[in-house]
C-alpha positions in Angstrom: 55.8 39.7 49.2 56.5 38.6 45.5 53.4 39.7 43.2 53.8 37.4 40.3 53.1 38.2 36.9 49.5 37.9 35.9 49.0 35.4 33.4 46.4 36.8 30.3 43.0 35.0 29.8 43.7 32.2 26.9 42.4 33.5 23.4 39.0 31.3 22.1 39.8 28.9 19.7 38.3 29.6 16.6 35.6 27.8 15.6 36.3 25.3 13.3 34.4 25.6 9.7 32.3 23.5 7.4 33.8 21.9 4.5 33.2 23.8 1.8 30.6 22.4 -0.9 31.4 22.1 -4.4 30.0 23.7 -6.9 29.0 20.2 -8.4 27.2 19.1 -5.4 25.7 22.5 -5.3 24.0 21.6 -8.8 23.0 18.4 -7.7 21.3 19.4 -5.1 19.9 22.0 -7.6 18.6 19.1 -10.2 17.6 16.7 -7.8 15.0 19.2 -6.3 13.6 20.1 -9.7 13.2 16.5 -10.6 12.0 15.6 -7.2 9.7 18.6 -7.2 8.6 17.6 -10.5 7.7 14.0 -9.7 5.6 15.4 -7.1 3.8 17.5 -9.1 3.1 15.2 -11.5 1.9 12.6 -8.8 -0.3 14.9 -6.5 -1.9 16.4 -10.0 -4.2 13.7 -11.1 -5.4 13.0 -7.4 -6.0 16.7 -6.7 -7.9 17.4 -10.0 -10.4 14.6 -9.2 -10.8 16.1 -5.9 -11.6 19.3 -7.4 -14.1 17.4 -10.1 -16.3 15.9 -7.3 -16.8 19.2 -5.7 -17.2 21.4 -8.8 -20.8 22.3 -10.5 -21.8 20.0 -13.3 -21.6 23.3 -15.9 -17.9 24.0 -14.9 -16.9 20.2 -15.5 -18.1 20.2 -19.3 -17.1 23.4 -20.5 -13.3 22.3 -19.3 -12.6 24.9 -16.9 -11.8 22.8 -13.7 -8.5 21.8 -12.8 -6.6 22.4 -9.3 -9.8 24.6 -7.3 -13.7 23.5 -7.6 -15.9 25.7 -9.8 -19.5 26.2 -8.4 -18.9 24.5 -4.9 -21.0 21.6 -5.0 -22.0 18.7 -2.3 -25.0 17.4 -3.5 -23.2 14.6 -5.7 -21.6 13.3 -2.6 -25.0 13.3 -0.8 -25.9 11.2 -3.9 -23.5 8.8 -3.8 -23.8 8.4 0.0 -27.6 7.9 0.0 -26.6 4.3 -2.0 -27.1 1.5 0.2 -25.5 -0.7 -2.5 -22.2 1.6 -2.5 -22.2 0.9 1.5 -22.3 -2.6 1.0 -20.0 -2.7 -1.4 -17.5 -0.8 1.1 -18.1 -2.7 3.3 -17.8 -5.9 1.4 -14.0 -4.3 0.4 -13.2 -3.2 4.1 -14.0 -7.3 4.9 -12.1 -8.7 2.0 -9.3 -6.6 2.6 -9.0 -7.4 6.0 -8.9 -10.7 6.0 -7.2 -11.6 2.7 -4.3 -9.6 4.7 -4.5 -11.3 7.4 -3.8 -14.4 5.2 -1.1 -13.5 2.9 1.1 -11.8 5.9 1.1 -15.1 7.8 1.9 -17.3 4.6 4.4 -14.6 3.3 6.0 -14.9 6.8 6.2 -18.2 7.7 7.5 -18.9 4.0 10.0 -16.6 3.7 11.3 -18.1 7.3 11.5 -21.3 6.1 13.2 -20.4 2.7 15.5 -17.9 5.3 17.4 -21.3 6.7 20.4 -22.1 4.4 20.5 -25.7 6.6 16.8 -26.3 5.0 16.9 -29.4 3.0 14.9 -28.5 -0.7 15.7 -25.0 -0.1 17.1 -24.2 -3.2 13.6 -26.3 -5.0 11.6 -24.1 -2.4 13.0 -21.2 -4.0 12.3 -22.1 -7.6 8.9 -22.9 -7.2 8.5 -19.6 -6.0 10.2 -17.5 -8.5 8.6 -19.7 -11.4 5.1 -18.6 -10.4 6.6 -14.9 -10.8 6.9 -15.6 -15.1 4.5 -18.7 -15.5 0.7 -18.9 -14.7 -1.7 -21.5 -15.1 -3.8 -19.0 -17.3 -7.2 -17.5 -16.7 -9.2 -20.4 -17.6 -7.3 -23.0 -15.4 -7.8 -20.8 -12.5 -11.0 -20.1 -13.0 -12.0 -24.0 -12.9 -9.8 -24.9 -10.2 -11.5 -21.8 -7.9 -14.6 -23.3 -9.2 -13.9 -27.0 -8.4 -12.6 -25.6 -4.9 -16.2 -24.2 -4.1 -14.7 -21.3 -3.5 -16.7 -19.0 -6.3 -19.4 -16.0 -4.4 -17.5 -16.6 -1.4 -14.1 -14.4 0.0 -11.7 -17.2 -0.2 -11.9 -16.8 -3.8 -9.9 -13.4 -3.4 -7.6 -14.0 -0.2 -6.3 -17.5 -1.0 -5.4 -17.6 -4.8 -3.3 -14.4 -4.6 -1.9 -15.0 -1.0 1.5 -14.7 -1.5 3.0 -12.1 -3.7 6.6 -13.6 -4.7 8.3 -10.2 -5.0 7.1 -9.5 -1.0 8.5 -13.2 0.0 12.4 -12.6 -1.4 11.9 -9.0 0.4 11.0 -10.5 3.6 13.2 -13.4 3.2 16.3 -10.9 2.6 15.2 -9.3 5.6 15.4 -12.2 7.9 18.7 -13.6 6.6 20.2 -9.9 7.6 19.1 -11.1 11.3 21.9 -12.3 13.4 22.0 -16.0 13.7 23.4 -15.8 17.3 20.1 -14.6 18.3 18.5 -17.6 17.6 20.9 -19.7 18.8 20.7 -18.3 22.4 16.9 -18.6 22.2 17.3 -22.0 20.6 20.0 -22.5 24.1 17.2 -21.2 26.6 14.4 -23.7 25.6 12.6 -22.0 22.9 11.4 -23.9 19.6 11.3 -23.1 16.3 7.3 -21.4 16.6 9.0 -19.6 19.3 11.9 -18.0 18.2 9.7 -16.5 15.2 7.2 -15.4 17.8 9.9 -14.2 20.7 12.7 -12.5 18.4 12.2 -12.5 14.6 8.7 -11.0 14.4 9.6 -8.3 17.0 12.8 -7.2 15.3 10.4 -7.2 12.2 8.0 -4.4 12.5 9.7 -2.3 9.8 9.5 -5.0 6.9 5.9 -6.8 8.2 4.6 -3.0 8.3 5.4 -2.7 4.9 4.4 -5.8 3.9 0.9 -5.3 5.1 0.8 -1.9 3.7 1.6 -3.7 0.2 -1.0 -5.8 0.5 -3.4 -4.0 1.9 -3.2 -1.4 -1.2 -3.3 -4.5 -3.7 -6.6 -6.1 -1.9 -8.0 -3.1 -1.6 -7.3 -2.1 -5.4 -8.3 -5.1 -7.0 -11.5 -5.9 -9.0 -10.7 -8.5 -11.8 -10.7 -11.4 -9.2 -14.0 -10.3 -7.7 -15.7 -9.4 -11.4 -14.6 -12.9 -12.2 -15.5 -15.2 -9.5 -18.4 -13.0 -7.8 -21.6 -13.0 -9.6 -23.9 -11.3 -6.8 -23.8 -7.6 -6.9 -23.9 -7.5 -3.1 -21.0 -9.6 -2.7 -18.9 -7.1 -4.9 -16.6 -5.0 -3.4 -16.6 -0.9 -4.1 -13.5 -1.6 -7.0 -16.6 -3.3 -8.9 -18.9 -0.8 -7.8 -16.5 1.9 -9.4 -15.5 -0.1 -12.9 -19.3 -0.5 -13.4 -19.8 3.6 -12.8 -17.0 4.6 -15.0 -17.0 1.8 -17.8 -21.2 3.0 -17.7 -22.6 -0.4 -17.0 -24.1 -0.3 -13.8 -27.4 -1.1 -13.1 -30.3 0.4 -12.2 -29.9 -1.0 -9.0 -26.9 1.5 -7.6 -25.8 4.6 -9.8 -28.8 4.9 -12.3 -30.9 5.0 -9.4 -28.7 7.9 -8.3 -29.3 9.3 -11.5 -32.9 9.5 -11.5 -32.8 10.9 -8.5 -31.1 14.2 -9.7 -30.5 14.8 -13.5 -28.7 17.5 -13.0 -25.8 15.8 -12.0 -22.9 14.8 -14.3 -21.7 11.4 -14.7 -17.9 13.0 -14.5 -18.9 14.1 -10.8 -20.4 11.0 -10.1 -17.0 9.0 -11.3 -14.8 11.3 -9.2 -17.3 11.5 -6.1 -16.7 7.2 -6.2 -12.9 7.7 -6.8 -12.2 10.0 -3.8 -14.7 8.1 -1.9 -13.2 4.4 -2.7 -9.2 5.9 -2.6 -9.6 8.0 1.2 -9.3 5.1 3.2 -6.0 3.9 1.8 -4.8 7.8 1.9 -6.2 7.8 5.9 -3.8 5.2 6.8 -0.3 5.5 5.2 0.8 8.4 7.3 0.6 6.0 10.1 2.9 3.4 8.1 4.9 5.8 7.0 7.5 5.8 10.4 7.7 2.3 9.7 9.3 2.8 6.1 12.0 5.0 8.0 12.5 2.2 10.5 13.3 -0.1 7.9 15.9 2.6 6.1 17.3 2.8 9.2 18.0 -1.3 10.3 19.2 -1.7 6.8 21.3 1.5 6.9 25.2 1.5 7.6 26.4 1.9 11.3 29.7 3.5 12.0 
């Protein structure tokens, strides 16, 4: 009996390493966290000293010597401010403009920009200029201000969902996105019976999310933010919406009907606290619901990234 020779147990491969990084990229990486750092900084600054002003003593705010952390914890301003009825109707009134003036802009926005998509579309090019001519020329203050007026549309909501309904630079986004879509997948819709409503139903809007999740977060902000289309064309103060409410407060000429009311009710109470009480109050919502937007953003990075 032959014993053969015994073979030895194969050596591990060693591991293979990382490309070395340069020293270059090394002080990119350096800079770019500085700067990014810095612009972060600078943006969460502003938003965190207000914060800080609404919950600060009144003493603290005029002697200067609040800035990142409240001084003489205080809550009584925002009792205050949420003891107004006229501040709850004017968030309210803001919730319900909001709302529905998105509603409105995303479906024209959409259906526009799907029509301007087709390169077949006869006028498409005309369609287009119309479009981007409203983005440098207006009809002026005073024009649109009689033609809102002539419409009947003055102390009523159309007169802030409908004249700004489409925001030009959101229509060349979302028609940019939609010409990225592959035409043979509405051609096979088109094959198995659906229409034209249906394919935008059925398979645009669907692959959509990312860009119509942005778009609505767009113009949610910009409803939500505006006030000089509501100071013009609302004259009731309970048909304002909170923007108002806060322009009044911190340009001092609100009535005694909302935060002079507030006033008399507690001296004590600085008109600084009061302005920064409204501001966290009126910017919260917004804040509340961008995290939730926020995967949609990474969506979209991610459709328009490169695949390999």
């Amino acid at each position: 009996m032959t014993t053969g020779t015994r073979q030895a147990p194969p050596r591990p491969r060693p591991r293979p390493r990382g490309s070395r990084v340069s020293r270059g990229y090394r002080v990119f990486q350096a800079v770019n966290a500085v700067i990014l750092t810095g612009v972060v900084v600078v943006t969460l600054y502003p938003f965190v000293n207000i914060v800080a002003r609404s919950l600060s003593d009144e003493a603290y705010i005029i002697a200067g010597q609040v800035s990142l952390v409240p001084r003489g914890f205080n809550l009584e301003t925002y009792r205050l401010v949420m003891s107004d009825s006229m501040f709850w109707t004017n968030y309210r009134n803001t919730v319900v403009y909001t709302v529905v003036a998105t509603v409105i802009a995303i479906v024209l926005t959409t259906c526009y920009a799907y029509v301007l998509s087709k390169k077949h579309l006869r006028g498409r090019s005309a369609l287009v200029g119309i479009a981007v001519f409203t983005m440098f020329f207006s009809g002026g203050l005073i024009p649109n201000y009689v033609l809102v007026t002539s419409l009947g549309m003055k102390n009523t909501i159309w007169a802030i969902a409908v004249p700004n309904a489409i925001n030009v630079f959101n229509l060349l986004v979302m028609k940019a996105f939609f010409e990225s879509l592959p035409v043979e997948l509405e051609e096979a819709a088109a094959v198995d019976g659906l229409n034209t409503y249906g394919i935008l139903l059925r398979i645009v809007l669907p692959l959509s999310k990312a860009v119509a999740a942005t778009m609505v977060l767009f113009y949610a902000v910009s409803f939500w933010n505006s006030w000089f289309a509501a100071f013009l064309y609302l004259d009731q103060q309970d048909l304002w919406p909170v923007t108002v409410y806060l322009r009044n407060l911190i340009a001092g000429a609100t009535g005694a009907e909302n935060v002079g009311a507030i006033a008399e009710a507690d001296e004590v109470q600085a008109e600084a606290t009061l302005k920064a009480v409204t501001i966290v109050l009126t910017t919260l919502p917004i804040l509340l619901v961008y995290p939730f937007v926020q995967r949609y953003f990474v969506s979209g990075v991610m459709l328009g990234a490169v695949k390999g």
